[in-house]
Every structure is written in C-alpha cells, then in structure tokens.
N, C-alpha and C positions, 0 to 999 in steps of 0.2 A: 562238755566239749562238743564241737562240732561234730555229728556224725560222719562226715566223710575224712574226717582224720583217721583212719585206720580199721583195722579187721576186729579188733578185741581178741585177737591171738586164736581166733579161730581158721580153721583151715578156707583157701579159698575152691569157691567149686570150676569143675572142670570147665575148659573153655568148649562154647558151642561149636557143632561140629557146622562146618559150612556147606548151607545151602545146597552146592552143585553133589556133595557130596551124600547128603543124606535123603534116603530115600522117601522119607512118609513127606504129606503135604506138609505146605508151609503155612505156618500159622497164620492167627487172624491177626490182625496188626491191632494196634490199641485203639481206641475210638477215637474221633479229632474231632476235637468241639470246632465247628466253623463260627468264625466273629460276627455276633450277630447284628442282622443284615442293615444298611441303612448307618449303623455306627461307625463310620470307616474314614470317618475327617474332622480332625478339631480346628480345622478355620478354613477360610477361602485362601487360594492360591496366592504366595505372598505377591506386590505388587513393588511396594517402595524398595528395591534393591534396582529395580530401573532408572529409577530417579539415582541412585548413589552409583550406577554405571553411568550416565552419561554425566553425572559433576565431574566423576574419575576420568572419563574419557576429554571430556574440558580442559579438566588440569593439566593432565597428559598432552591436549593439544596447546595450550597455552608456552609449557615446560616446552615443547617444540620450536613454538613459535620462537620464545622470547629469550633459546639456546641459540637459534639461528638467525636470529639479530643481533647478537653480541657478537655470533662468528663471521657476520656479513652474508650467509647464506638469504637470510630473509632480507630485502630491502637492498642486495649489497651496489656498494658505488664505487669507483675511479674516478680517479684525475682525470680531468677531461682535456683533450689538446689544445693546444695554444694555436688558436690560428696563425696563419701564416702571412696574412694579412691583414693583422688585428688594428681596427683605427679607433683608438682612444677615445673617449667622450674628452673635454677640459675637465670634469672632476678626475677622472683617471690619469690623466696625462700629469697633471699636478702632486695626485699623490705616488707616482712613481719619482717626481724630484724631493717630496718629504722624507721625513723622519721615516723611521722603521715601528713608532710607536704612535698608534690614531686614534685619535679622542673623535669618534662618529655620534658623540650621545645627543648632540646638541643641533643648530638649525645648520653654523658653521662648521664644517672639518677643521683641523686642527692636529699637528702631528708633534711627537719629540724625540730628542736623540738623547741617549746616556752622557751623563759631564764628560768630559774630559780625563782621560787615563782609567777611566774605568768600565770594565768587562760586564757585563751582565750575559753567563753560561746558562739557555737554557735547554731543557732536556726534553724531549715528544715522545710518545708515544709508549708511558710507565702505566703505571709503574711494574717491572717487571723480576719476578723473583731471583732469576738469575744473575741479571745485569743492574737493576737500581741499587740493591747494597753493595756493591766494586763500588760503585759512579759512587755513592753517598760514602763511603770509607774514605775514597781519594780526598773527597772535599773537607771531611773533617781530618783528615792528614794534615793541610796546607791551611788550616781555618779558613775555608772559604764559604759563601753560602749563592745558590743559584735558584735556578727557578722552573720548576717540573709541570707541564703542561701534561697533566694526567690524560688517559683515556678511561671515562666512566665505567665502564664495564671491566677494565684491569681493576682499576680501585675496589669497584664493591668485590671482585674474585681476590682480591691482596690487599682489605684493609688494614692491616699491619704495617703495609709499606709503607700506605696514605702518613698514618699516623708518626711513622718512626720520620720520615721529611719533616713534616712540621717541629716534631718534639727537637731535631737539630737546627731548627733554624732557619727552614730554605720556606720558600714560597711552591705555591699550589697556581695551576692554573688551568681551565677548562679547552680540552684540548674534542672532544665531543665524546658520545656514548661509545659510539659503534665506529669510528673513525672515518666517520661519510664525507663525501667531498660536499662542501656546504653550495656551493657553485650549481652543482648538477638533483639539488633536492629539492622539493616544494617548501613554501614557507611551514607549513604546519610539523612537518621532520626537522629542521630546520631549529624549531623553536624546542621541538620534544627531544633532538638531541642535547639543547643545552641546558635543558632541566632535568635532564635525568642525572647526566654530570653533576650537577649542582643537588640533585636529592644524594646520591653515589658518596659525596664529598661528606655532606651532613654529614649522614648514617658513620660512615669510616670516621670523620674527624671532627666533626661538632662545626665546619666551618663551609661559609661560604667564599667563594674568591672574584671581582671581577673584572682578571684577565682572563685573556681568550685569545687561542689560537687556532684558524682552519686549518685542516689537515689539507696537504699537497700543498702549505703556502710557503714562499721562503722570502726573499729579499722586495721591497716596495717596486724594484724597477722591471719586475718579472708579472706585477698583475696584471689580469683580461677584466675586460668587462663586467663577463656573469661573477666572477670575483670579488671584483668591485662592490656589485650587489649585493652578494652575501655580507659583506663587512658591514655595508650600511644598514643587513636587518643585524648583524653582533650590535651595531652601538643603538640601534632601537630596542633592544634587550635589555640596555645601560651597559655593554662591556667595553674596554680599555682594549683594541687590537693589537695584540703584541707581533709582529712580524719578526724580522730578522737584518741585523747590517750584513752579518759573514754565514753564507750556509758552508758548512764543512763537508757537507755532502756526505758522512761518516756512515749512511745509511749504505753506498758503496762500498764500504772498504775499501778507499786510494791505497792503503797502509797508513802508519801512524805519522809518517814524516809529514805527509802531506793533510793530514788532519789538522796539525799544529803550525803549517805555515798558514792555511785557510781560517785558522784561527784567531790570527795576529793582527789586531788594527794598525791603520796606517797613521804616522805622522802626530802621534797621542791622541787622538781621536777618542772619543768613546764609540764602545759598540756590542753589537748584542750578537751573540755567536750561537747557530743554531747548533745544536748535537743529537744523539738518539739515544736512549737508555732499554731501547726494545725495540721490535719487530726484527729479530733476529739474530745473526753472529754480530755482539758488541765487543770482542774482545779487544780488539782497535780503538774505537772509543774509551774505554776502560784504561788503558796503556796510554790513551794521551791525553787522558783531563791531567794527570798530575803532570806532565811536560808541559803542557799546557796554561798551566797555575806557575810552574815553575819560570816559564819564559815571563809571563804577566811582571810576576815579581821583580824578573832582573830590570824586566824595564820601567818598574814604576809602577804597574797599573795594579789595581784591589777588583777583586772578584764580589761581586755581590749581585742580591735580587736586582729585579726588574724595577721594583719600585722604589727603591734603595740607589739605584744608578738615574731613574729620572726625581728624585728629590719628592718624591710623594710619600704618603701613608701606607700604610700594608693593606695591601689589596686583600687582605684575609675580612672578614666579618664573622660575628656568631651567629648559628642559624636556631632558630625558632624549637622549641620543642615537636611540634607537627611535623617539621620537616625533616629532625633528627629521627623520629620513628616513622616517618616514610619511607626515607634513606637508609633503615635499619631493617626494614622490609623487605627494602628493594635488593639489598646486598643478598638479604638469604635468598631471597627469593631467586635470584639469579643462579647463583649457588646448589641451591636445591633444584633446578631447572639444569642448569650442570651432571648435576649426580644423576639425573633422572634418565637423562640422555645418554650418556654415556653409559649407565648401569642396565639399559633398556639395550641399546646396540650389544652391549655383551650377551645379555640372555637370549636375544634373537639371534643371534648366531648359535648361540648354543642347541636354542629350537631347532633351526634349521638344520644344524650337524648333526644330533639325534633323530629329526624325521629323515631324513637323508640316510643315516646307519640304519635307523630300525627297519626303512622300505629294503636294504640291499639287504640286510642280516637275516632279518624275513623271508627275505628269497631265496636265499641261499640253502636256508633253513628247509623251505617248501621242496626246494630240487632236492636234497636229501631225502627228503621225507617220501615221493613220489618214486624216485630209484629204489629204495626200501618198501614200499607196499607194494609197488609192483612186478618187483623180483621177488614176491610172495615171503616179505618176510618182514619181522616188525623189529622195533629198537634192541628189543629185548628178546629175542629172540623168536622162532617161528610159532606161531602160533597153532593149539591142535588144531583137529576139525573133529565134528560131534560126528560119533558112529552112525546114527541117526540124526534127521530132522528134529529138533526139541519141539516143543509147546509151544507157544506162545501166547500173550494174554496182547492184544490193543485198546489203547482207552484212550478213548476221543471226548475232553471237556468241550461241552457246548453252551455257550451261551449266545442266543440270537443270530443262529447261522443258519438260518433258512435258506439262504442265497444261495448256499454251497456246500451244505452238508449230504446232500445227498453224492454230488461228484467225489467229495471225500471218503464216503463210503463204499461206496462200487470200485473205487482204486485200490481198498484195503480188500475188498471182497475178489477181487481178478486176479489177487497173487500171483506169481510163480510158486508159491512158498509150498513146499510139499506136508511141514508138519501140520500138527494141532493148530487151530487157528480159532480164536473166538475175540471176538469184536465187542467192546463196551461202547457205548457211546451213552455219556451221563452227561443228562438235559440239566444243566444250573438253573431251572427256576427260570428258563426263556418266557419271553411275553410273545411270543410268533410260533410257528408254526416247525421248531426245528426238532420236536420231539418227534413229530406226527409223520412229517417227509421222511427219517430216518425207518419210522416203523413201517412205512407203506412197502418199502423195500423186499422185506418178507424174508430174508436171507437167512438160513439158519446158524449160520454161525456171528448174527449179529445179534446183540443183545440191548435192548434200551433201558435206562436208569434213569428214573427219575426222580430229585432233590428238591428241597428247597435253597433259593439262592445265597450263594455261602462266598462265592468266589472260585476262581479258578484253583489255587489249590486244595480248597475244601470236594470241588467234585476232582478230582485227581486222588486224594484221597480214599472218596467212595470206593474209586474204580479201582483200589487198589485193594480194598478189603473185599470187593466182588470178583478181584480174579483167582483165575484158578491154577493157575501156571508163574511157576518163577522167572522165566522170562518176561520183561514187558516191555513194549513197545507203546510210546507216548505221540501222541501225533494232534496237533489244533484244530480245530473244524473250519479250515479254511484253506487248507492244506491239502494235495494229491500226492502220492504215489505211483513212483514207477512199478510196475508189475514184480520189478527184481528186487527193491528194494526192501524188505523185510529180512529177504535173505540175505544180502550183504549186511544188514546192522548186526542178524543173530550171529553170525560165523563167526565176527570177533570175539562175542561173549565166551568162545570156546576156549579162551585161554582164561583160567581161573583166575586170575590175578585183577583181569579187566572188571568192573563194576558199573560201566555206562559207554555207550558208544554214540558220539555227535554226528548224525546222518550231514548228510550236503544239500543244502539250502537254495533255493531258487526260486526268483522271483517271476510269476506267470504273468503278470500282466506290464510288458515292457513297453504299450505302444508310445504314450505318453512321456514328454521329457523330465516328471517326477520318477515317471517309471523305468525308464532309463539309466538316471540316476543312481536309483533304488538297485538296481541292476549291478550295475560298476560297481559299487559299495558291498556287494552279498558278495560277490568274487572277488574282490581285493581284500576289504577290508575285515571278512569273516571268515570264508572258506580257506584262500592261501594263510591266513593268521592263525586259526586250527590246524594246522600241519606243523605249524613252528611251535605251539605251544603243547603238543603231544611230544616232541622230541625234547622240551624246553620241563614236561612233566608240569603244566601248569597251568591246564586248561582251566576257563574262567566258566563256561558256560558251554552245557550240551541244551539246543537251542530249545523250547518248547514247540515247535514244528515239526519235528523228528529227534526222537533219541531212544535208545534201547538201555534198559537196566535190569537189575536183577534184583527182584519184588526183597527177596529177603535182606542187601545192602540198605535199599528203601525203608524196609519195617525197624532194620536195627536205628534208624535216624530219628525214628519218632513219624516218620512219612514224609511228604511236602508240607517243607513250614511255612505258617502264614505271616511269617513276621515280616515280609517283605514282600514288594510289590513283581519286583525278581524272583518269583520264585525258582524260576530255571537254572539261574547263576547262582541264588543259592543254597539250591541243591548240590549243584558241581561243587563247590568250594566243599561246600559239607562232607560228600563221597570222598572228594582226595584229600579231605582233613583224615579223614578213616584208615586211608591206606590205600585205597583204590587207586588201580588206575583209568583216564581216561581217555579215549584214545578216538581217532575221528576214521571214519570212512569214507573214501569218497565217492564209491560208488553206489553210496545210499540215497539215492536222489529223491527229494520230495519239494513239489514246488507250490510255493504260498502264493497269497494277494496281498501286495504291500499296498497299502495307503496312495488313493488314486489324487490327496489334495494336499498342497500346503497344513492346511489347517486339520486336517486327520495324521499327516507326518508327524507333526507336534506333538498331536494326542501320544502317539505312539511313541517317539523317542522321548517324549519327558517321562513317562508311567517305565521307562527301560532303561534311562538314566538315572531316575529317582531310584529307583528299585536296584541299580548298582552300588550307587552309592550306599544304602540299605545294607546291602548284603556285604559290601564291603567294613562296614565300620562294626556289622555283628561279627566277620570273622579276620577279625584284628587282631586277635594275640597267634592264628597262625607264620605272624613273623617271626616269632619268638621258639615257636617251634620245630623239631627236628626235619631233614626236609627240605627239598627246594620249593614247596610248591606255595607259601605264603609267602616269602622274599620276593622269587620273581615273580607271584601272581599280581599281588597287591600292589609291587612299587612297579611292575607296567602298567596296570591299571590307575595308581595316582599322578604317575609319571604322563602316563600320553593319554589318558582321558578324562584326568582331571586336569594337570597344574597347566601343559600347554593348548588346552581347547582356552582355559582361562588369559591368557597372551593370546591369542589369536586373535579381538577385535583392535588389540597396540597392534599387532602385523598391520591389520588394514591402514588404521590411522596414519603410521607413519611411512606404508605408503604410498597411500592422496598427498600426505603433507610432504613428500619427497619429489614426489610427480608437477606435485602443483608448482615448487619453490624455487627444485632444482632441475638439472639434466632429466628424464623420464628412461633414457634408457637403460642406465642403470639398474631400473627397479623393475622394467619390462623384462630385462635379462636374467635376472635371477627368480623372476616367476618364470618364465617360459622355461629355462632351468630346473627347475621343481616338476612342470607339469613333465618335461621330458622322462624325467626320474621317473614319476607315478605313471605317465606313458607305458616305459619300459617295463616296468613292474607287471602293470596292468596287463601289456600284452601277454608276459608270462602266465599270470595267473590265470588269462582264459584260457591259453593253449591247455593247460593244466586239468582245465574243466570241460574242453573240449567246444570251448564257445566259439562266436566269432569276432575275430580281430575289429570289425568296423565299429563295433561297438563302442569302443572309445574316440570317438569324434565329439562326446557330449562330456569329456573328462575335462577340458577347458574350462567350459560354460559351468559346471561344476562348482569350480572357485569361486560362482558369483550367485549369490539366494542360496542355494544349497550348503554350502558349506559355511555361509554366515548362520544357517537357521541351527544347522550341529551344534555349533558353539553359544550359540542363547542359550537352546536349549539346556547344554551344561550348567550355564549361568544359571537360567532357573533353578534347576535341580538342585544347585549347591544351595542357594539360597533357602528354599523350599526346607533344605536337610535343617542349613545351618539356622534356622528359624523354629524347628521343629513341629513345621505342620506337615499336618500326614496327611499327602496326597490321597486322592480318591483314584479308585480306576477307572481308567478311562476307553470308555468303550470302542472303539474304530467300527464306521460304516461301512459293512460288507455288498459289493456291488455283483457279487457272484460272479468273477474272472471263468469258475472252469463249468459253467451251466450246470443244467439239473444231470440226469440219470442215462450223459450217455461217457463212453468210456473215453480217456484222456489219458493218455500216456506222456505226451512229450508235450506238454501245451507253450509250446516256444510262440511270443507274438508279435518277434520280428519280420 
C-alpha cells in the first residue's frame, strides 16, 4: 500500500509548537538544490499562435463583416426619391405603358401581362419564420400556388422555408441578398447581390430561378430612370423582371378591407398582385390572402405562379453540384457569422458589466479596508503590538544590479527600525560588479553572500538558511525604502495568525509616458486591489519588492519553490494554502524601477504572467478546498486575467469595425464611459495613496499601446503554457533610477 494511506495504528507525534512562540533558534531549513544553470528552456518562445490569432481575428472580422451585410449595416441602401421632375428617356417612357413582366435578355425589350382571369400573388421580402407559414397555410387552404421573391440572406438564415415553398408547389424568385436598392448600387454589388441569392437558393433548395425582382419596385408606370438601368443590368444577367400590375401596399397596413379591394383586377384582366410575407407586422396580409383567394374564386379568376399566369415554363432550374456546396457554405456561413455576432455582443456586455462591478466592488472594498487600518484596527480584529522591537533578517536577491544596489542598501541601512537589524544581500552569480559595490559599503550590519547562479528563488533560499532571525524581510535589488518602512511590515507580523505582509509598491522612475503608465497601474491596479483582497482573504501575491514573512511559515513550505517563474505568487498561494493569513500594509512604502521600454515591459510582464499562470495551474485543487481563498483567488484570477484580457483584442476589432461602418459615437460613448469609471476609481486610489490627482491625464492614452501590449502579453503567456515550453528568465536592464550611495527617501519624479 501506498505509504501515505495512513499511521499503521501508531500514535501521531505532537504538533510543532509555533515559531512566535518557541524560544530556541529556528532551524536550518532543508538544502534546495537550485536547477542547474543554463537548463531552464526546452524550446524557443512559441511563435505560431500569432499566426492562429490573426486567422481568428480575420474570421472574426469577416463574421462582422458579412453579419452586417445581411443587416444592411455594411453597404446599407434606400429607395432613392423619385424626382419631381423626372423626364423619361422613350425606353422608359415605353416601358411604363408595358406589361408588368420584362424580358430585357435580348437586343429588343419586350414585356407580358398574365391571361386573362388570372391572378399571379406574389410575396417579397421572405421568407420569414413568422409570417411565410400563415401566407403558405392560407394557400394551401384554397389550393392555390404564388410566387415568393425570396431575400438571399432570409433563405440561407430559413432554409427550411426555402424548401417547404417549393415542396408545395409555389415558385422561387430572386428578390436580392441584402435587400439593396439596385438603382442606387454600382454594377459589381449589383451583380454580387444576385449571386448570392442564386448560391442562398442552391445551398437551401438544389434550385436556381430566373425571376427577379428590385426591391422598392412596384407597378411599370412608377419607374425612373436609374431603375430603368438596373432592370436592364437584371436582363444582362438573363433574368425575367417580374414587376407588379396591383401593389397593395400591405407593407402599410391600410387594414385588410383595403388590401383585398387593391387586390382585385379590373374588368377580368389578368394581373400580378404585389404583397409582403416579411419586414414586419404581416398580420393583415396573413387575414387577407384567403379573402383574397376567396373573392378571385367568386369571380372566376385561378391563383397561380408567375410563370403559370404568363404561359411559360417554371422559372425553376437545377443547380450544379459546385453551386449547391457553395450555397451550402454560404448558408452556414452566414449562420455561423450570426451566432458569432450575436454570441460576441452578449459576452461583451458581460465583460464590461463585470470590469465595471469589479472597479466599484474594488473600491468599495478599499474604502472599507482604509477606515479599518486606520482606525487602528484589522478585519479580524486588533492586532497586538511586540513588547519590544523584534529581529529582523533582510535579504536582498541580486543578480546584476550594479546600477542600484547600492541606493538599495543604504535605504535598508537608514531605518527608523529600532530592533536587530542584519542585512543579507546574496550576489546570484552576477557578471558586474553588484557584489563589490554592496561590499564597499562597509556597514555592519550588512552582510554579503555569494552563490553560484541558481535563479532568484535559489539565492532567496540561501538567504534564508543564512538568517538569523524569524522575522524576514524580502526586498529586490532595485528597490528603495522609506526609512519607516521595515517598521510598518513588522508590526503586523505581531498578530500571530499573520504569516506575510505585502509592503506598498511604487514606482520611482515616472518621467517617461511608459513610466507613467507604469504609475497608474501600481496604484490602481495593485495597491487599491490588495486592500480588497485582504478583506476578500485572497491574496494572490506579496510582491517580491517588499514583503515581510516569518522564516519558520517559509521553512515549513520546503522554502521558495522553483517550480515557477512567480515565485512570489507562489509563495502567497502556498502560505494561505497553510492557513496563513495575508494581509497588506500600506504604509510600507518601497519604491522600484519599472521597465524604462516597450520591449523590457514585455520582458517583464510575460516572465509575471507566465509565472501566474504557473503558479496558478500548480495550486488548482485549492478550489476544491476548505476556504475562501482558492474559489476567489483562482476564479479572479481566470476570470479578469485570463478569460477577459483573452476578449479584449474582439473589444478593439469590433470597435474599428463599429466606428468604421457605423455612427462612431456610440462607441466613443461607452469608451469615454469606461475611462470615466477608471477615472473615478483611479482618483480614489491615489487619494488613498496620497498621490497626486494629475496623474491621471495619461489614463486615456492608456487604452491605446499600453493596454494592447497587456493583453498580447496574456496571449503569449497562455500559449507559451498551453504549448508547454518553459519560459526562460528574463533579465530587465537596470538604468539605476535611485543613483549610487546617496540617501533617497521619497524619490517622486514627477
């Protein structure tokens, strides 16, 4: 049996007494083999998920495109007016004394009228789920059969309809894709609406048809010119122009009485009665095709096709096999362009309802949290204070910070801090001079360590079997200290319960509008966030720039693990998997050098998103356990820094493709809307921090480079995971923000 099935019924030993409480030193932690050096990547950075983001971003803008050409948003067109002083050519003028039916195929025009005593009903603008099966019921009530001037883009969304007209009997006719006025389009739309129709038809029905009817046309004596035009590219297509003798105008709603007197030929006439089976309330159409049929009857007349009332052949054809799987393409395609749209508008609203809760919930959270530590008191109640000053151990991982490790240590060395004070700074195996500058120092309470290069948690490690004091104090070598802050991280350790405390973070070098950026993000997006997730019990991360622990919580974990690029997040995870709590400070002020470039930003946030994701997939079954702190840690964490950084380049796309197609202010308005929210937020959070308000003038500019490169970034990262190569570290170029060896307190560089 597996040995961790059980005791073998022996007794278990006593539980260890805790740290704060036992007096001898604290042990020496187990050794930690650091991974040796140089092995730390089994391939180059993946590459081809770029390529499979912008197919996806394609498809996506295509699914836009080719959604908002079926709803008229892309390309859309109107009836154009009828002058008022329209002068006929003699072709025009001719064909308003013709027929309602125009044979244009040939060199001569040529028109026809339906026989005598019979009706030819047709229907525009189908097929439509609501209204064409009424309309098609009535007909097969009365045995009648008529003639449906489809719209391409209904059919392929309702080829069921398509199909169910033909299988009773009626005729098909191309009424166009996207219901454009053929009048007011260039030849090339012109021609692409009436093939699309004609693929739409395939795909739905195996057929092709060639009638045709412009949308906005109705009776011969009502055409213009550019009309005119169009008809004559329909019969250079080869199509049969179906017009109309009687429009019913149903498309109004007169009511029914007056549908079915506008229906009624005169003096036994044949004639072709226009009607609507869609774009809209058809309940009036619907209620008068069988009055309609019924009056025909009393007087004689027989309801049939178009080409049935002019003595021809069925305007139907078979189409091609190519055509039938183009048109079977096109349907889904449409279809699935449909879902995409529509199912994208939902989640983005969703996005934005959630960023919108989480900035106010956030805040809400922070103003709690702020009232509470500064009425000197914690969630949980007050916390002690140490009789005395404790110990304390600092341990400064360095690799290659000549720049600035010296100003980092004179910051740690000018304390206010009254206790024991001893200073580690363990050199990783630098190739510069960041051992030497440290040593030159002379200070005695600083101590230098030198390693071979292991990685940052491998000398965090060292430093932690070379201290000497259960308190510790973790700090980067790039990083300063206020003179106070050592003392505000320890004085929470004083509540036993606490296991780590996440100092407040700031960024020194703000002249630069990276640096500014960088700015707005530490105080919004990290420091106000740590307030909400102390009260929330679900702290992700005590930052590796500042954090205070307690060496013995540290040595029960095995130390800092290397299994992730994070070590810092996950460590935290690991502590409040233990039971610990974590809790933030904010008057622990220590302030870093953020990444002075685009391309050092990168380095950085991918090796901090990689390393999230990392640490998050190793402590996965904390959901499963007792606890708030894997529920809401992990699904905030997959929830707003993975699934919606991953939607955020569909935010852009759709909307350019909104700005480009449509109105712009729309989408002006609900950005400006958003940044007011982060505005408002923002200001909060620097009063909070004691910043200053102008700061946020660069929180606009923001949205555009900076907050695209966040969400690559993601992108990479997941990729990188879901690929399973293992990131290498990546080093960031230290430009030394806080100088060599003179004192810096407050290095603001606004």
């Amino acid at each position: 049996m597996n040995g961790h099935a059980g005791d073998g019924g022996r007794a278990r030993p006593p539980a260890p007494v805790p740290a704060w409480q036992d007096p001898s030193p604290p042990p020496a932690p187990p050794p930690v083999s650091p991974p040796a050096p140089g092995v730390v990547a089994k391939a180059a950075d993946p590459r081809g998920h770029w390529f499979m983001l912008a197919v996806a971003m394609l498809l996506v803008a295509a699914a836009l495109v080719l959604n908002g050409y079926v709803t008229n948003v892309v390309g859309e067109t109107h009836a154009q007016a009828v002058p008022t002083a329209d002068r006929p050519t003699p072709e025009v003028a001719k064909a308003r004394r013709d027929g309602p039916v125009l044979n244009l195929t040939g060199g001569e025009p040529s028109s026809a009228r339906p026989a005598a005593r019979t009706i030819a009903l047709t229907f525009d603008d189908g097929p439509d789920p609501a209204w064409t099966p009424q309309v098609l019921d009535a007909l097969k009530k009365h045995g009648a059969k008529a003639t449906f001037f489809t719209v391409g883009s209904k059919v392929a969304k309702h080829p069921e309809l398509a199909r169910r007209i033909v299988a009773e009997g009626h005729e098909l006719g191309n009424h166009t894709y996207a219901h454009a006025d053929l009048a007011s389009v260039p030849g090339w739309r012109l021609r692409l609406e009436l093939s699309l129709t004609q693929k739409a038809l395939a795909g739905a029905t195996g057929l092709h048809t060639t009638l045709a009817r412009p949308p906005y046309s109705a009776t011969p004596e009502a055409l213009t010119v550019p009309q005119w035009e169009s008809l004559k590219a329909l019969g250079a297509e080869g199509y049969l122009v179906v017009l109309t003798d009687l429009d019913t105008k149903d498309w109004g709603r007169p009511g029914t009485g007056k549908i079915v007197t506008s229906s009624r030929p005169a003096r036994g006439r044949g004639a072709i009665v226009m009607m609507h089976d869609s774009g809209g309330d058809r309940r009036q159409t619907v209620e008068a095709v069988g009055l309609v049929l019924e009056d025909a009857a009393r007087r004689g007349y027989q309801a049939v096709t178009v080409s049935r009332a002019l003595g021809m052949p069925s305007a139907h054809s078979r189409a091609d096999g190519v055509d039938r799987f183009a048109g079977s393409a096109l349907n889904f395609a449409q279809r699935a362009a449909e879902t995409v749209t529509g199912g994208l508008s939902w989640v983005l609203f969703a996005a934005g309802a959630l960023t919108l809760a989480r900035l106010v919930f956030f805040a809400v959270l922070a103003w709690v949290h702020a009232r509470r530590t500064r009425g000197g008191r914690r969630r949980k109640g007050r916390a002690p204070t140490w009789p005395a000053p404790p110990p304390v151990t600092v341990i400064v991982p360095a690799y290659n910070e000549e720049a600035g490790i010296q100003a980092t240590v004179l910051s740690l060395v000018e304390t206010t801090y009254q206790g024991d004070l001893e200073i580690l700074v363990v050199d990783d195996g630098s190739t510069d001079r960041t051992a030497e500058l440290a040593a030159e120092l002379g200070h005695p309470r600083v101590r230098v360590i030198r390693r071979p290069n292991g990685g940052k948690p491998a000398a965090l490690n060292t430093g932690l079997m070379q201290a000497r004091h259960e308190l510790v104090v973790m700090v980067d070598g790039d990083t300063v200290f206020e003179p106070a802050t050592i003392g505000n991280l320890v004085r929470q350790l004083a509540d036993p319960a606490v296991g780590a405390v996440s100092g407040n973070t700031k960024v020194g070098n703000r002249r630069g509008m990276i640096g500014r950026w960088q700015h707005i993000e530490y105080v919004i997006g990290f420091n106000l966030d740590r307030r909400a997730f102390e009260l929330l019990d679900c702290m992700a991360t005590v930052p590796g720039a500042i954090g205070a622990f307690r060496r013995s919580a540290l040595l029960a974990l095995g130390g800092v693990s290397t299994d992730t690029l994070a070590e810092d997040t996950d460590l935290t995870m690991a502590l409040c998997r233990a039971g610990w709590r974590v809790v933030y400070e904010e008057k622990a002020l220590a302030w870093t050098e953020a990444p002075t470039s685009l391309g050092q930003l990168w380095k950085q946030r991918y090796r901090w998103c990689y390393g999230t994701l990392q640490a998050m997939w190793k402590h996965r079954r904390a959901v499963l356990e007792r606890g708030p702190f894997g529920r809401r840690c992990l699904g905030y964490l997959t929830l707003f820094q993975v699934l919606l950084p991953l939607l955020a380049p569909v935010v852009d796309l759709m909307a350019l493709y909104s700005t480009a197609v449509g109105d712009p202010l729309p989408v002006v308005a609900v950005w400006a809307g958003f940044v007011m929210v982060q505005a408002l937020t923002g200001w909060y959070a620097l009063r909070l921090d004691g910043e200053r308000a102008s700061a946020l003038w660069v929180l606009p500019l923001q949205q555009f480079v900076y907050r695209q490169l966040m969400y690559l970034v993601v992108i990479q990262s997941l990729a990188t995971a879901v690929l399973g190569v293992r990131l290498r570290w990546h080093t960031v170029r230290r430009e030394g923000t806080f100088g060599g060896p003179a004192r810096l307190t407050s290095p603001l560089a606004d």
